[in-house]
N, C-alpha and C positions, 0 to 999 in steps of 0.2 A: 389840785396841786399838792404837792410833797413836798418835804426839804432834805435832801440827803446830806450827811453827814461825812466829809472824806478827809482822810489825813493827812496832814502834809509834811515832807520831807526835804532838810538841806541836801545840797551838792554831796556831802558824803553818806546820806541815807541817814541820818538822824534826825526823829521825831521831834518838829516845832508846834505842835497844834492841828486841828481843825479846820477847816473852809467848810460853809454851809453852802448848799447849792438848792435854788428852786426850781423843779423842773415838773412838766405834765404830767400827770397820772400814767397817759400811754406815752414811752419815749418812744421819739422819730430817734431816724438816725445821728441828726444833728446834736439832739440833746446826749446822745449814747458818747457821741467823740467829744463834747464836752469836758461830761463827768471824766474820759479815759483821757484828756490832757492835762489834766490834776494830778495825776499819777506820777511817782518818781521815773525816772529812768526811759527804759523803752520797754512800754506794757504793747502786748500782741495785738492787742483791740477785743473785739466783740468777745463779749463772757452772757451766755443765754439767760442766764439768771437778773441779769441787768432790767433788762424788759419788762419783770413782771416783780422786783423785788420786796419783799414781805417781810425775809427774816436778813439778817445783816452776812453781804459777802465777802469773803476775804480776800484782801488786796492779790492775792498772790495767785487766784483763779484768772486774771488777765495778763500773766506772762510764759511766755516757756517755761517747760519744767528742765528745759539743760542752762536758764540764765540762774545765776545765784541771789536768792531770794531770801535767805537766811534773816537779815535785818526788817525784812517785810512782813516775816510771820507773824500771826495775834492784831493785825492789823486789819480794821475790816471798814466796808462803805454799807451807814444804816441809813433807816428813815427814823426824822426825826419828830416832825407832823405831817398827818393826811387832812386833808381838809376835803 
């Protein structure tokens, strides 16, 4: 088990914290739309990096690159512990 780390955002995209999330070592699908309904706005879904995450990815790899993402930048989803 893991615990990812994800950020959370008010209704205008301003940073309030943290959510911990524990999920399997291998994510199914289920645990993948999990993590990707934590996410501000309307993120695209699946980011390849999900799957196997190691080093911390940035929020903004699960949306279009023509949505405006500007407030999302520096913002990323780590692991917190592996057990």
């Amino acid at each position: 088990m893991k615990t990812l780390q994800i950020p959370k955002f008010d209704e205008k995209l301003n940073f309030v914290g943290y959510k911990n999330i524990t999920v399997k070592n291998k994510l199914d699908y289920e645990t993948q739309m999990k993590v990707i309904h934590e996410l501000p706005g309307i993120p695209q879904g699946y980011c390849p990096e999900l799957e196997n995450i190691i080093k911390p990815i940035e929020i903004t790899r699960f949306y279009d690159s023509r949505q405006n993402t500007r407030k999302l930048k520096h913002f990323f989803i780590s692991v917190l512990v592996k057990k």
